[in-house]
C-alpha distance (Angstrom), angle and dihedral (degrees) to the residues before:
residue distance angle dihedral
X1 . . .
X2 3.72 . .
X3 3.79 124.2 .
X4 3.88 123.1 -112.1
X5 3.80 103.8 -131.4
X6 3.69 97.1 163.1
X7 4.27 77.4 60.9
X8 3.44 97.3 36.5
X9 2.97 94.9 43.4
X10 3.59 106.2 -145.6
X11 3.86 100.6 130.9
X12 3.95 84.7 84.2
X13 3.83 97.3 56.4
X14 3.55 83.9 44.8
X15 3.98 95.2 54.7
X16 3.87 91.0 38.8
X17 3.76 89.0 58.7
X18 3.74 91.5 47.0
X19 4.08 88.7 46.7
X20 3.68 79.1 50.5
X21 3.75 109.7 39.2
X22 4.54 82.5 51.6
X23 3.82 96.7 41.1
X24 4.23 80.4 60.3
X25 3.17 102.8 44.3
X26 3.75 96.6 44.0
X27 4.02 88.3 50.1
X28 3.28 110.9 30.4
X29 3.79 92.5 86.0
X30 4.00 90.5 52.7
X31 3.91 87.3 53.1
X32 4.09 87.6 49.5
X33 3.87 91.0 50.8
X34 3.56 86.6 51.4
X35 3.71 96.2 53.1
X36 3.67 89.5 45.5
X37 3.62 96.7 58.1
X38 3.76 82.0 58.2
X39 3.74 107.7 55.3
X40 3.51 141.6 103.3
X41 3.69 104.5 -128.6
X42 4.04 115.5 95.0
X43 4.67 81.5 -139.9
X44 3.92 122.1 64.2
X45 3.38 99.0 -99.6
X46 3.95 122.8 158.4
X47 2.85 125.8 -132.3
X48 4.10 94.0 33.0
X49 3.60 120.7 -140.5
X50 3.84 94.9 -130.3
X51 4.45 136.0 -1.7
X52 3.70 124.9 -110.8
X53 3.58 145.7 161.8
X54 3.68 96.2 -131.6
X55 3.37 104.2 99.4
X56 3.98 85.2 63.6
X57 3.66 100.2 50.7
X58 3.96 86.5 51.0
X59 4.04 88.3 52.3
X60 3.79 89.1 47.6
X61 3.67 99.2 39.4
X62 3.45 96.6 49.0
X63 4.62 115.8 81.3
X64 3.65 95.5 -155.2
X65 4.20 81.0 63.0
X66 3.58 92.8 48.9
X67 3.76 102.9 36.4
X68 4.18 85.1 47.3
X69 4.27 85.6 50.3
X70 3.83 92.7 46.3
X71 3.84 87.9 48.8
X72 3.87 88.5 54.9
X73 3.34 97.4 46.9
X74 4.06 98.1 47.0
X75 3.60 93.9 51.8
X76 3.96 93.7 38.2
X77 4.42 84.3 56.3
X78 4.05 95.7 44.1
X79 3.62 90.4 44.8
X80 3.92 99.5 43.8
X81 3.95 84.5 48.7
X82 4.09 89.3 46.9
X83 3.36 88.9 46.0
X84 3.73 101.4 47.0
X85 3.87 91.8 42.5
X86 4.14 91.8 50.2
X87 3.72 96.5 33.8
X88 4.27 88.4 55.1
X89 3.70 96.1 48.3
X90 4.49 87.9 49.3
X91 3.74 90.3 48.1
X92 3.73 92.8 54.1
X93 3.84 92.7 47.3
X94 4.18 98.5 39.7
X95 4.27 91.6 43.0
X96 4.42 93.6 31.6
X97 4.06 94.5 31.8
X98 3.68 132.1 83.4
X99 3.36 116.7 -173.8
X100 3.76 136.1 123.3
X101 3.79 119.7 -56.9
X102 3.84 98.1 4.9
X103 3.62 89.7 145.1
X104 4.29 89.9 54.0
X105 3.61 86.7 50.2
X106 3.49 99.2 47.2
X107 4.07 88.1 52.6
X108 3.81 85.4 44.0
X109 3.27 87.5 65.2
X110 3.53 105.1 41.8
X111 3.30 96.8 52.2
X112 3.83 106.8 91.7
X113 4.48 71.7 77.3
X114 3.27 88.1 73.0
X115 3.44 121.6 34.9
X116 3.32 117.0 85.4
X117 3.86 112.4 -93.9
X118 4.05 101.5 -127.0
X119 3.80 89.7 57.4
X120 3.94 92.0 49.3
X121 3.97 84.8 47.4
X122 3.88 95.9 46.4
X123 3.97 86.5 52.5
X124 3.87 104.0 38.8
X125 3.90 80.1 48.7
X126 3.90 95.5 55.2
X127 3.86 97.8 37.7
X128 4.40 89.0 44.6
X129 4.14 91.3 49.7
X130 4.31 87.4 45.5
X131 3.73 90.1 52.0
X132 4.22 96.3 26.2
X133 3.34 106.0 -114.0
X134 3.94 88.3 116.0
X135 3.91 110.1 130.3
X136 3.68 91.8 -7.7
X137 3.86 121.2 120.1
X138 3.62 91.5 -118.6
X139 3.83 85.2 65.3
X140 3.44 99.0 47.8
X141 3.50 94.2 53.1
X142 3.79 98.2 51.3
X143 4.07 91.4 43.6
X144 3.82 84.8 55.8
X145 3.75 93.4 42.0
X146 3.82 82.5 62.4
X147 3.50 98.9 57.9
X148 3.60 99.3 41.8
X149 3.95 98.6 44.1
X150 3.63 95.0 78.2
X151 4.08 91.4 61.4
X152 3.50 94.8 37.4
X153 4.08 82.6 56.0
X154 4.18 97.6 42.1
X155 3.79 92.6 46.5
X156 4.21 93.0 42.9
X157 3.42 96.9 44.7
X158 4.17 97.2 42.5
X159 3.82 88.6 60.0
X160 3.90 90.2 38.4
X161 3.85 88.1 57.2
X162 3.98 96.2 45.6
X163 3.84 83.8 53.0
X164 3.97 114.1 107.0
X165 4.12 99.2 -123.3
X166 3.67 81.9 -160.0
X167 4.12 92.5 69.0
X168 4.15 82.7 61.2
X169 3.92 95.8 49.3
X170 3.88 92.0 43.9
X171 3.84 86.6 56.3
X172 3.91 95.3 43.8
X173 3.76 91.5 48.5
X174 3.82 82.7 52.7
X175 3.67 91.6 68.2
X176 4.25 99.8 -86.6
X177 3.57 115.1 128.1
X178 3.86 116.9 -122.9
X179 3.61 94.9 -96.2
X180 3.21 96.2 47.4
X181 3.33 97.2 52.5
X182 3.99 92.1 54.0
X183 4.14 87.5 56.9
X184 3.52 94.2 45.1
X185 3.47 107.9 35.4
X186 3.92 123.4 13.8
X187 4.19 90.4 31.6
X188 3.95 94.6 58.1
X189 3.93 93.8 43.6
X190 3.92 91.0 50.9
X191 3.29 92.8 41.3
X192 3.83 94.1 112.3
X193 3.52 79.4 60.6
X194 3.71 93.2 55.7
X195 3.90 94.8 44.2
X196 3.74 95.2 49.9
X197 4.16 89.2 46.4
X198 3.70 88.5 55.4
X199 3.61 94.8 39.9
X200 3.92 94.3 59.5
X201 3.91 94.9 36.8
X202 3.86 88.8 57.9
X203 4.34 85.9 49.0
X204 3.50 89.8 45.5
X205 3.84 98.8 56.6
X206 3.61 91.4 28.1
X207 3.73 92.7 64.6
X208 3.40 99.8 26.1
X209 3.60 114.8 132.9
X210 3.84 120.9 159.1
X211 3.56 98.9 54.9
X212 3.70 95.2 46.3
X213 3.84 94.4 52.8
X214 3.75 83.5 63.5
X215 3.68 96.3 42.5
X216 4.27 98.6 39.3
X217 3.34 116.7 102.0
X218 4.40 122.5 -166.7
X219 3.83 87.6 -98.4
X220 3.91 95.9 43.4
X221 3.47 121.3 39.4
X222 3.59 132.7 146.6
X223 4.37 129.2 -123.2
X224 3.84 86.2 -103.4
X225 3.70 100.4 41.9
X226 4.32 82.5 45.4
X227 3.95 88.0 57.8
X228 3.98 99.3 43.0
X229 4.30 85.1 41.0
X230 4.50 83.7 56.8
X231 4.01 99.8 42.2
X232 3.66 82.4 54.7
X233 3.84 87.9 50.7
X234 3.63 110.4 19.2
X235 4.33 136.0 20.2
X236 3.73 80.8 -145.6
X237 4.28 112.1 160.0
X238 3.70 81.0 -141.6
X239 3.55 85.2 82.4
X240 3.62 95.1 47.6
X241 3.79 84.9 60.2
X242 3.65 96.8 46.6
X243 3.77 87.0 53.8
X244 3.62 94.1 45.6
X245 3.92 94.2 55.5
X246 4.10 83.7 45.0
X247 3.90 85.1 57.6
X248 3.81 95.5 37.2
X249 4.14 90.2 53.1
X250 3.89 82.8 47.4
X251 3.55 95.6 60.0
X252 3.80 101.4 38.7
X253 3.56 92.8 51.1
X254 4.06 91.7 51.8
X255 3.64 90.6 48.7
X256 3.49 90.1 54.6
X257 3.57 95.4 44.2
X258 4.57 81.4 54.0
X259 4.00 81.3 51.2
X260 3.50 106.3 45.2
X261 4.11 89.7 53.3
X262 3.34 95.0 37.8
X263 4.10 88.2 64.5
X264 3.97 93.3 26.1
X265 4.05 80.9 59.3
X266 3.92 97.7 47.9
Protein backbone atom coordinates (compact mmCIF):
# COMPACT_ATOMS: atom_id res chain seq x y z
CA UNK A 1 0.00 0.00 0.00
CA UNK A 2 1.61 3.26 -0.78
CA UNK A 3 1.98 6.10 1.70
CA UNK A 4 0.08 9.47 1.37
CA UNK A 5 2.79 12.09 1.84
CA UNK A 6 0.92 14.94 0.43
CA UNK A 7 -1.52 13.78 3.74
CA UNK A 8 1.03 12.92 5.88
CA UNK A 9 2.70 15.28 5.24
CA UNK A 10 6.11 14.17 5.43
CA UNK A 11 7.49 15.53 2.09
CA UNK A 12 8.00 18.90 4.09
CA UNK A 13 10.19 17.48 6.89
CA UNK A 14 11.87 15.84 4.22
CA UNK A 15 12.61 19.17 2.16
CA UNK A 16 13.35 21.10 5.43
CA UNK A 17 16.07 18.63 6.20
CA UNK A 18 17.42 18.90 2.72
CA UNK A 19 17.15 22.96 3.03
CA UNK A 20 18.97 22.15 6.13
CA UNK A 21 21.45 19.42 5.45
CA UNK A 22 22.70 22.20 2.09
CA UNK A 23 22.44 25.45 4.07
CA UNK A 24 25.36 23.45 6.38
CA UNK A 25 27.30 22.25 4.17
CA UNK A 26 27.45 25.32 2.01
CA UNK A 27 28.32 27.44 5.32
CA UNK A 28 29.96 25.61 7.49
CA UNK A 29 33.30 26.39 5.88
CA UNK A 30 32.53 30.32 6.12
CA UNK A 31 31.83 29.76 9.92
CA UNK A 32 35.39 27.75 10.10
CA UNK A 33 37.21 30.68 8.35
CA UNK A 34 35.72 32.79 10.80
CA UNK A 35 36.90 30.87 13.75
CA UNK A 36 40.24 30.66 12.24
CA UNK A 37 40.80 34.22 11.94
CA UNK A 38 40.26 34.09 15.66
CA UNK A 39 42.70 31.62 17.07
CA UNK A 40 45.73 31.45 18.83
CA UNK A 41 47.84 29.18 16.82
CA UNK A 42 50.32 30.97 14.19
CA UNK A 43 48.98 27.39 11.53
CA UNK A 44 45.26 26.94 10.37
CA UNK A 45 44.28 24.64 12.64
CA UNK A 46 40.49 24.05 13.58
CA UNK A 47 39.43 23.87 16.23
CA UNK A 48 42.14 26.52 17.80
CA UNK A 49 43.59 25.96 21.04
CA UNK A 50 42.85 29.49 22.34
CA UNK A 51 41.01 33.20 20.69
CA UNK A 52 42.84 36.32 19.95
CA UNK A 53 42.79 39.43 18.17
CA UNK A 54 46.16 39.12 16.73
CA UNK A 55 45.62 38.03 13.59
CA UNK A 56 43.76 41.51 13.06
CA UNK A 57 46.31 43.81 14.31
CA UNK A 58 48.84 41.94 11.91
CA UNK A 59 46.23 42.58 8.89
CA UNK A 60 45.95 46.20 9.98
CA UNK A 61 49.46 46.83 10.84
CA UNK A 62 50.81 45.55 7.93
CA UNK A 63 50.79 48.38 4.28
CA UNK A 64 50.86 45.72 1.78
CA UNK A 65 47.17 44.84 3.57
CA UNK A 66 46.06 48.24 3.36
CA UNK A 67 47.50 49.39 0.08
CA UNK A 68 45.97 45.81 -1.44
CA UNK A 69 42.31 46.96 0.43
CA UNK A 70 42.53 50.53 -0.93
CA UNK A 71 43.24 49.02 -4.38
CA UNK A 72 39.98 46.97 -4.05
CA UNK A 73 38.02 49.46 -3.02
CA UNK A 74 39.13 52.24 -5.77
CA UNK A 75 38.56 50.05 -8.57
CA UNK A 76 35.32 48.42 -6.97
CA UNK A 77 33.86 52.58 -6.77
CA UNK A 78 35.07 53.62 -10.49
CA UNK A 79 33.76 50.51 -11.81
CA UNK A 80 30.32 50.40 -9.92
CA UNK A 81 29.96 54.14 -11.16
CA UNK A 82 31.10 52.95 -14.90
CA UNK A 83 28.98 50.36 -14.66
CA UNK A 84 25.90 52.05 -13.39
CA UNK A 85 26.38 55.02 -15.82
CA UNK A 86 26.87 52.47 -19.05
CA UNK A 87 24.52 49.83 -17.86
CA UNK A 88 21.50 52.84 -17.56
CA UNK A 89 22.06 54.31 -20.91
CA UNK A 90 21.89 50.14 -22.58
CA UNK A 91 18.77 49.47 -20.64
CA UNK A 92 17.03 52.46 -22.05
CA UNK A 93 18.08 51.60 -25.64
CA UNK A 94 17.58 47.45 -25.46
CA UNK A 95 13.88 47.87 -23.36
CA UNK A 96 12.86 51.69 -25.35
CA UNK A 97 14.72 50.74 -28.83
CA UNK A 98 13.64 48.79 -31.76
CA UNK A 99 15.95 48.22 -34.13
CA UNK A 100 17.43 45.19 -35.80
CA UNK A 101 19.07 42.49 -33.68
CA UNK A 102 18.24 43.94 -30.23
CA UNK A 103 17.86 40.58 -28.94
CA UNK A 104 21.77 39.58 -30.38
CA UNK A 105 22.92 42.57 -28.72
CA UNK A 106 21.35 42.13 -25.63
CA UNK A 107 23.03 38.42 -25.46
CA UNK A 108 26.20 40.15 -26.67
CA UNK A 109 26.23 41.77 -23.84
CA UNK A 110 25.37 39.38 -21.39
CA UNK A 111 27.62 37.13 -22.24
CA UNK A 112 30.73 37.82 -20.12
CA UNK A 113 27.71 35.74 -17.54
CA UNK A 114 28.37 32.99 -19.18
CA UNK A 115 31.53 32.28 -20.32
CA UNK A 116 33.61 30.81 -18.19
CA UNK A 117 35.82 33.35 -16.30
CA UNK A 118 39.52 31.88 -17.00
CA UNK A 119 38.89 32.15 -20.75
CA UNK A 120 37.63 35.87 -20.40
CA UNK A 121 40.88 36.39 -18.17
CA UNK A 122 43.31 34.60 -20.60
CA UNK A 123 41.90 37.01 -23.42
CA UNK A 124 41.45 40.40 -21.62
CA UNK A 125 45.09 39.52 -20.50
CA UNK A 126 46.48 39.06 -24.12
CA UNK A 127 44.52 41.92 -25.81
CA UNK A 128 45.50 44.52 -22.39
CA UNK A 129 49.50 43.50 -22.65
CA UNK A 130 49.17 44.10 -26.90
CA UNK A 131 47.69 47.48 -26.32
CA UNK A 132 49.49 48.13 -22.55
CA UNK A 133 46.99 48.20 -20.33
CA UNK A 134 48.52 44.97 -18.68
CA UNK A 135 48.84 45.45 -14.81
CA UNK A 136 47.91 49.00 -15.07
CA UNK A 137 44.80 50.39 -13.25
CA UNK A 138 43.27 51.35 -16.40
CA UNK A 139 43.16 47.59 -17.13
CA UNK A 140 41.84 46.50 -14.14
CA UNK A 141 39.09 48.68 -14.26
CA UNK A 142 37.89 47.84 -17.75
CA UNK A 143 38.40 43.86 -17.08
CA UNK A 144 36.10 44.42 -14.09
CA UNK A 145 33.78 46.65 -16.02
CA UNK A 146 33.27 43.48 -18.09
CA UNK A 147 32.16 41.35 -15.54
CA UNK A 148 29.97 43.61 -13.80
CA UNK A 149 28.16 45.20 -16.93
CA UNK A 150 25.94 42.39 -17.48
CA UNK A 151 24.24 42.87 -13.81
CA UNK A 152 24.34 46.37 -13.90
CA UNK A 153 22.24 45.82 -17.34
CA UNK A 154 19.69 42.81 -15.96
CA UNK A 155 18.92 44.69 -12.76
CA UNK A 156 18.52 48.38 -14.77
CA UNK A 157 16.62 47.22 -17.37
CA UNK A 158 14.10 44.77 -15.13
CA UNK A 159 12.98 47.86 -13.19
CA UNK A 160 13.07 49.96 -16.47
CA UNK A 161 10.59 47.45 -18.00
CA UNK A 162 8.15 47.30 -14.87
CA UNK A 163 8.12 51.12 -15.23
CA UNK A 164 4.73 52.58 -16.69
CA UNK A 165 6.23 54.60 -19.95
CA UNK A 166 3.03 56.37 -19.68
CA UNK A 167 4.14 58.20 -16.17
CA UNK A 168 7.12 59.81 -18.56
CA UNK A 169 4.73 60.99 -21.43
CA UNK A 170 2.16 62.40 -18.89
CA UNK A 171 5.03 64.53 -17.50
CA UNK A 172 6.42 65.59 -21.00
CA UNK A 173 2.99 66.55 -22.18
CA UNK A 174 3.00 68.61 -18.97
CA UNK A 175 5.57 70.86 -20.30
CA UNK A 176 9.06 68.70 -19.19
CA UNK A 177 11.37 68.11 -21.84
CA UNK A 178 12.30 64.43 -22.56
CA UNK A 179 15.31 64.48 -20.58
CA UNK A 180 14.01 65.87 -18.00
CA UNK A 181 11.46 63.76 -17.63
CA UNK A 182 13.89 60.60 -17.57
CA UNK A 183 15.84 62.39 -14.38
CA UNK A 184 12.86 63.27 -12.72
CA UNK A 185 10.55 60.75 -13.27
CA UNK A 186 11.49 57.23 -14.71
CA UNK A 187 15.24 57.44 -12.87
CA UNK A 188 13.78 57.88 -9.22
CA UNK A 189 11.05 55.10 -9.70
CA UNK A 190 13.75 52.57 -10.99
CA UNK A 191 15.94 53.51 -8.71
CA UNK A 192 15.83 50.18 -6.83
CA UNK A 193 16.95 49.10 -9.99
CA UNK A 194 19.86 51.41 -9.98
CA UNK A 195 20.86 50.66 -6.29
CA UNK A 196 20.80 46.94 -6.67
CA UNK A 197 22.97 47.33 -10.20
CA UNK A 198 25.54 49.21 -8.31
CA UNK A 199 25.37 47.09 -5.39
CA UNK A 200 26.37 43.83 -7.32
CA UNK A 201 28.91 45.62 -9.69
CA UNK A 202 30.84 46.82 -6.57
CA UNK A 203 30.64 42.70 -5.23
CA UNK A 204 31.57 41.63 -8.43
CA UNK A 205 34.87 43.56 -8.76
CA UNK A 206 35.35 43.53 -5.18
CA UNK A 207 35.68 39.81 -5.08
CA UNK A 208 36.80 39.25 -8.23
CA UNK A 209 39.64 37.03 -8.45
CA UNK A 210 40.46 35.21 -11.73
CA UNK A 211 40.66 38.04 -13.90
CA UNK A 212 42.74 40.07 -11.61
CA UNK A 213 45.42 37.35 -11.16
CA UNK A 214 45.95 37.86 -14.84
CA UNK A 215 45.77 41.54 -14.77
CA UNK A 216 47.88 42.21 -11.12
CA UNK A 217 51.06 43.22 -11.40
CA UNK A 218 53.84 43.21 -7.99
CA UNK A 219 53.10 46.95 -7.58
CA UNK A 220 49.24 46.65 -8.09
CA UNK A 221 47.44 43.99 -6.75
CA UNK A 222 44.11 43.71 -5.45
CA UNK A 223 42.78 42.36 -1.51
CA UNK A 224 41.81 39.07 -3.25
CA UNK A 225 44.72 38.60 -5.48
CA UNK A 226 46.91 39.64 -1.89
CA UNK A 227 45.16 36.58 -0.11
CA UNK A 228 45.47 33.87 -3.01
CA UNK A 229 49.41 35.48 -3.57
CA UNK A 230 49.93 34.41 0.76
CA UNK A 231 48.15 30.82 0.80
CA UNK A 232 50.55 30.14 -1.88
CA UNK A 233 53.30 31.47 0.44
CA UNK A 234 52.17 31.43 3.89
CA UNK A 235 49.09 29.37 6.14
CA UNK A 236 49.06 32.64 7.94
CA UNK A 237 45.42 33.25 10.09
CA UNK A 238 45.96 36.70 8.88
CA UNK A 239 44.47 35.56 5.87
CA UNK A 240 41.67 33.95 7.49
CA UNK A 241 40.87 37.41 8.80
CA UNK A 242 41.27 39.18 5.64
CA UNK A 243 38.81 36.73 4.18
CA UNK A 244 36.50 36.99 6.95
CA UNK A 245 36.14 40.89 6.66
CA UNK A 246 35.79 40.10 2.65
CA UNK A 247 32.77 37.85 3.70
CA UNK A 248 31.54 40.16 6.46
CA UNK A 249 31.45 43.33 3.80
CA UNK A 250 29.62 40.74 1.54
CA UNK A 251 26.91 40.19 3.77
CA UNK A 252 26.30 43.70 5.10
CA UNK A 253 26.15 45.10 1.83
CA UNK A 254 23.39 42.36 0.65
CA UNK A 255 21.41 43.02 3.64
CA UNK A 256 21.35 46.42 2.85
CA UNK A 257 20.65 45.95 -0.62
CA UNK A 258 17.19 43.50 1.11
CA UNK A 259 16.65 46.87 3.20
CA UNK A 260 16.94 49.50 0.90
CA UNK A 261 14.10 47.71 -1.47
CA UNK A 262 12.23 46.63 1.08
CA UNK A 263 11.51 50.55 2.05
CA UNK A 264 12.08 51.81 -1.67
CA UNK A 265 9.01 49.24 -2.32
CA UNK A 266 6.67 50.47 0.56
Amino acid sequence: MLLNFDRLGWWKYILLAITLLTAAFLLLPIVFIAALSFGSSQWLIFPPPGWTLQWYSELFADPRWLESAWTSFKIAVIVTILSVLLGLVTSFGLVRGSFLFRDALKALFLTPMILPVVVLAVALYAFFLRIGLGGTLVGFVISHLVLALPFSILSISSALEGFDKSIEDAAVLCGASPLEAKIRVTLPAISHGLFSAAVFSFLTSWDEVVVAIFMSSPTLQTLPVKVWATLRQDLTPVVAAASTLLILLTILLMALVAVVRKVLKQ
